[in-house]
N, C-alpha and C positions, 0 to 999 in steps of 0.2 A: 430763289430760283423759281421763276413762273414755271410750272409743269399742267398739260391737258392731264385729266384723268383717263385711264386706257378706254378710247373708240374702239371697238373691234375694227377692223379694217381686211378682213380675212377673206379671202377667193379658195375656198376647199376643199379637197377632190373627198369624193368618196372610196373607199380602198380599190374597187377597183376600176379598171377602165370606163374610160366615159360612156364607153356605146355598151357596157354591163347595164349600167346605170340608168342615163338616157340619154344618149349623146346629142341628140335632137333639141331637146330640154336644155343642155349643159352648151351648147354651139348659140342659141339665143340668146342665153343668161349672158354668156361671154361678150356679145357681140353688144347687148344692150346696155352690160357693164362697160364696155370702153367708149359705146360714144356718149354714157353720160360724164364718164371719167374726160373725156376732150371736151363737152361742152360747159362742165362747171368752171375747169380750171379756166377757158375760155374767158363765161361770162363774169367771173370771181378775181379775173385780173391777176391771176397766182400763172407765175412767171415759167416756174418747171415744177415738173414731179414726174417719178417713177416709179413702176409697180413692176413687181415680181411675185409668179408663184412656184413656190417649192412643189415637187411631190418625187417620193422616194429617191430624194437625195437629188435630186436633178430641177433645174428650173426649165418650167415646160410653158413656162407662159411670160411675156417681160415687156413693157413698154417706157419707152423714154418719151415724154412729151415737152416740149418750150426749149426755156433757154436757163441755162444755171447764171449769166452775167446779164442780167437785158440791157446794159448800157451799151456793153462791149459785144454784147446776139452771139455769145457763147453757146451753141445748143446744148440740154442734158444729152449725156450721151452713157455707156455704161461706166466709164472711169468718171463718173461725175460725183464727187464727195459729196455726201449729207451730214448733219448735225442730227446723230439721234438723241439727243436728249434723254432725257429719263428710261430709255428704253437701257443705258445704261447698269441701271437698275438692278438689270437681271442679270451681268454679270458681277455684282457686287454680292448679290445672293450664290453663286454658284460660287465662288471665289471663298466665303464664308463656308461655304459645303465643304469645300478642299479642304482645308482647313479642319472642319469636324471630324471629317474622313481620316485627315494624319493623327488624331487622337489631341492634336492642339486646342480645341475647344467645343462645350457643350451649347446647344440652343439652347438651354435653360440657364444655361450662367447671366449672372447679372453683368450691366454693361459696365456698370463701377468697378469688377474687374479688370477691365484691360484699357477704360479710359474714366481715373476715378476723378479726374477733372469735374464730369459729370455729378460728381457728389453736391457740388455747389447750386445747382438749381432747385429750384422753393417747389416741392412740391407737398400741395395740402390735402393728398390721397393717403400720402402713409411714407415709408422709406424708399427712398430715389434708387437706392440699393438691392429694389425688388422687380425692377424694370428688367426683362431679359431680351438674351438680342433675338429671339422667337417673336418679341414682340417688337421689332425694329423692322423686322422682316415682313412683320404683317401687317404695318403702320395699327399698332395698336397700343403703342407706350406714352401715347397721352403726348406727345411735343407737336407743337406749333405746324402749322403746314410751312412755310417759307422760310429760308436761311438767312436773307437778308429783309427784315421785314418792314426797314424804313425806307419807300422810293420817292418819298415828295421831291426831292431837288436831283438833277442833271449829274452835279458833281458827285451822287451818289458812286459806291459803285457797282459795278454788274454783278460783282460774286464776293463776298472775302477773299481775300488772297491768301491769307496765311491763318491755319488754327489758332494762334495765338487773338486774334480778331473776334474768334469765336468764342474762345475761351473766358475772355473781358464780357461778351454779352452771359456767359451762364447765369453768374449771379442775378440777372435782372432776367432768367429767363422763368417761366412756371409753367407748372406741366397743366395742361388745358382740360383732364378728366381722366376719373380712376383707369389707369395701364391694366390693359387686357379687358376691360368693359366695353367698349365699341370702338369702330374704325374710326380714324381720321388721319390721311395723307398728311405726311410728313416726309420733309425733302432733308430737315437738319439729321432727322435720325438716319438715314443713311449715311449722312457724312459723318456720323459716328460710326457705323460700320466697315467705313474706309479707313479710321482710324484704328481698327480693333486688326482689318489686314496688314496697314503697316507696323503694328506695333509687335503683332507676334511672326509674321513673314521675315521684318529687318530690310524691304524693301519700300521704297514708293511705292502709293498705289498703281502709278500707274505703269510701272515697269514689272510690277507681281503681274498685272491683269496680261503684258506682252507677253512674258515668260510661260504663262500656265493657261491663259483663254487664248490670245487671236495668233501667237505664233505657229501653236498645234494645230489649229483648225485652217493654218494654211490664208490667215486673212492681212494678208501684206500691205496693201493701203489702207489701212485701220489704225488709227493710233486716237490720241488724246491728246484736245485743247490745240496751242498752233500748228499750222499747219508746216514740215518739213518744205525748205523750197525745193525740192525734186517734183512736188504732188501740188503746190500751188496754182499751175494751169489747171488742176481740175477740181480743184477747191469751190464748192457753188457760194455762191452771192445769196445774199437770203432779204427779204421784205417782207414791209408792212403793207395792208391795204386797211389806210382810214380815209371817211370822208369821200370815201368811193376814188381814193387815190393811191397807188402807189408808192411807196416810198424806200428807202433801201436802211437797210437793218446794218449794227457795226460789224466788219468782216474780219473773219477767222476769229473769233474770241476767245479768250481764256477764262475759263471758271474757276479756277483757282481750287483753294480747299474745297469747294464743293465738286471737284472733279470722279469721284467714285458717286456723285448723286445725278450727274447728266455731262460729263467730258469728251463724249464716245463721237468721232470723227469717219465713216466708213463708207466704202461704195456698195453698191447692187449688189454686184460678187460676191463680195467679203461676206455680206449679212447674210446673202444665200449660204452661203459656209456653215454660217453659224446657226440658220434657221434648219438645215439640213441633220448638226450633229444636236439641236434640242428634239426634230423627230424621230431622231436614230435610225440605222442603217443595220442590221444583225452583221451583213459581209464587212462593216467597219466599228463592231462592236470594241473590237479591241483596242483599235485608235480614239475612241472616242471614250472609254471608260479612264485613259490616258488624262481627259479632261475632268468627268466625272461621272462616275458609273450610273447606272441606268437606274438603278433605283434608290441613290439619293436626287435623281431630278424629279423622278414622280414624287420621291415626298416632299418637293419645294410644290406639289401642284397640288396638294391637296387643303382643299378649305381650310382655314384658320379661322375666321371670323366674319360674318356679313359686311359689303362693303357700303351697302343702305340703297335706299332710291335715290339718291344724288348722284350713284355712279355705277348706273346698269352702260353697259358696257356698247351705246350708242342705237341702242336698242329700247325699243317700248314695254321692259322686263323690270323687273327686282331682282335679278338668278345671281347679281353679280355677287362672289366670294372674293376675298383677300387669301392668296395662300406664303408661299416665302417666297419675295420678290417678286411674283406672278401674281396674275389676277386670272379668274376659273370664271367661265359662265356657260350657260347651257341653254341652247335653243335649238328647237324642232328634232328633238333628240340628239343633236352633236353637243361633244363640249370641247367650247374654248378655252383655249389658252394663250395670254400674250400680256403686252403691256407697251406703252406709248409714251411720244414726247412730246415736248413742245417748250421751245427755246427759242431764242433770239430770233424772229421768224420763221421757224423751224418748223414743221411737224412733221411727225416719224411716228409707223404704225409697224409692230409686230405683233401678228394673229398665228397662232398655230392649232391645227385640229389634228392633235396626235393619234387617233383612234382611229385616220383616217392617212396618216401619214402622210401632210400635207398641211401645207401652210402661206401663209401669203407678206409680203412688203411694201407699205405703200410709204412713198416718202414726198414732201413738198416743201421747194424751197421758200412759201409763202402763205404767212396768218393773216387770213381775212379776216378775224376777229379774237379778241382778247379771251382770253381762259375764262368761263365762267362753269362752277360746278352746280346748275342748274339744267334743268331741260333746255333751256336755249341754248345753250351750248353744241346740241346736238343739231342746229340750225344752220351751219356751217356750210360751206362748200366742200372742207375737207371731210366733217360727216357723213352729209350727202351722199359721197365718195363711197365712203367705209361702207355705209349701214348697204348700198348695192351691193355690196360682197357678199353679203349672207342669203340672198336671193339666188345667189350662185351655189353657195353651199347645199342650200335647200336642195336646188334642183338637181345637184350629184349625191348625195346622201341618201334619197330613196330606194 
């Protein structure tokens, strides 16, 4: 699964009102953030995207720009689906918190507990059997970045479909450097993590994540992988831009087993839902602790491991951390919190500045350029995009 590393892409308020702050400052910021936001997507040939900002539980800022079908000039509008991508992620970690929470299982346990399949993989650090899911969480158990890692030919395919597929690669899988020594993005270890939800749940992944994340949080057009035909009018279309040309990406895709590593199908709304109950709300403490209480999310937020200079977080920093399923970074005294996708054409930005109670969604049905975890990467349109959002924060944070 191609995944961006998390861009910040965050518009966020400072706790309190604008004109506390500097509304003056914060009315520019905004105004200089949307018309560069219409003239990237513009000149970048990216067909739609939309941005939303949370603050205290309410979306107080929201733009829909293009079109989610450009053949058929569908416009984005709010019921317009995204593909978030790995943004998934973070409910895979929450989802695993529940779970620790019922007394079902510890972050320290090995993964070879609950999926000892995993015994089978060569690893020449020591026993495979010392990998914990602490360290799945904070991409630090040493497995490969990508789940299907041969794309040379066409008839490849998009995702595995079924674990057993994964299971035939273990033995020829190796772990790539001593678990818990340094970072490195891995997309297979979370689909171990989805394996560790259905095996002690008794449910699909993706019917535990209905049941326990987006049903409580009220996110009714949110589901995984195809699209239901009730929601297919507002299913966006997604593309490639190569060669300074347009092209159209496969529509409505299944990811298959790697579905708890990037499945996640949602509008505006919804993610404002869920953007709202990771800021939290005291007057909805009690519905929201329903999902997972307040302070097993701070300690998904807190540092685990450096995430290195390959992946400051779209920013010209090092600040970035790995925490559980989250990624932490810290500029001009805010800290961030969020994590990103990027799929099938897709990219998807979830930024939260919790200390601020506020947070922001930037989503685009269109990659102008391939995933790379270098600085160019940050070269982007949809960067671009993002890295304007912190100039905003700046200016409300003072």
């Amino acid at each position: 699964m191609a995944v961006a590393r998390w861009i910040i892409a965050a518009l966020l308020l400072g706790a309190a009102h604008p004109a506390a702050a500097d509304e003056q400052g914060f009315d520019k910021a905004l105004a200089d953030f949307r018309q560069l936001h219409r003239a990237e997507t513009s000149r970048a040939k990216i067909a739609g995207s939309s941005f939303y900002l949370v603050r205290d539980g309410r979306v107080v800022a929201a733009d829909h720009l293009g079109e989610q079908d450009a053949e058929a000039h569908v416009p984005v509008d709010a019921r317009t689906i995204y593909h978030w991508a790995s943004v998934t992620k973070t409910m895979t970690g929450i989802a695993i918190m529940q779970l620790r929470d019922r007394g079902l299982l510890s972050l320290d346990d090995p993964i070879v507990k609950y999926v000892p399949e995993l015994a089978a993989v060569h690893n020449p650090y020591g026993d495979t059997g010392a990998i914990t899911l602490r360290q799945l969480m904070s991409h630090s158990a040493g497995f490969r970045s990508g789940t299907w890692p041969w794309r040379e030919q066409d008839w490849q395919p998009f995702e595995p479909a079924s674990w057993s597929q994964l299971v035939a690669m273990l033995p020829y899988t190796r772990v790539e450097f001593e678990p818990g020594s340094r970072f490195g993005y891995s997309n297979p270890g979370i689909v171990y993590l989805g394996q560790v939800i259905e095996r002690l749940s008794g449910e699909d992944y993706e019917v535990y994540v209905d049941k326990n994340i987006l049903k409580p949080l009220a996110m009714h057009d949110s589901y995984f992988d195809h699209t239901p035909p009730h929601l297919l009018p507002h299913r966006s279309h997604s593309y490639y831009v190569r060669d300074g040309k347009r092209v159209a990406a496969p529509f409505d895709v299944d990811t298959g087993v790697t579905v708890s590593n990037g499945g996640l199908n949602a509008t505006m709304p919804d993610m404002a839902n869920y953007a709202a109950f990771l800021l939290g709300d005291p007057a909805r403490a009690i519905d929201y602790d329903r999902v997972l209480k307040r302070s097993s999310l701070e300690e998904m937020w807190q540092p685990q491991i450096s995430a290195g200079a390959d992946f400051t977080q779209g920013r010209m920093a090092t600040t970035t951390q790995s925490g559980l399923s989250f990624f932490v970074d810290r500029s001009a005294g805010v800290r961030f919190i969020g994590h990103n996708g990027d799929q099938n054409g897709f990219r998807a930005y979830l930024s939260l500045c919790p200390d601020q109670r506020a947070g922001s969604l930037l989503a685009f049905n269109t990659e102008t350029q391939g995933v790379q975890n270098s600085p160019a990467n940050r070269e982007t349109a949809e960067s671009r995009i993002a890295l304007a959002t912190d100039r905003l924060c700046e200016a409300l944070a003072k």
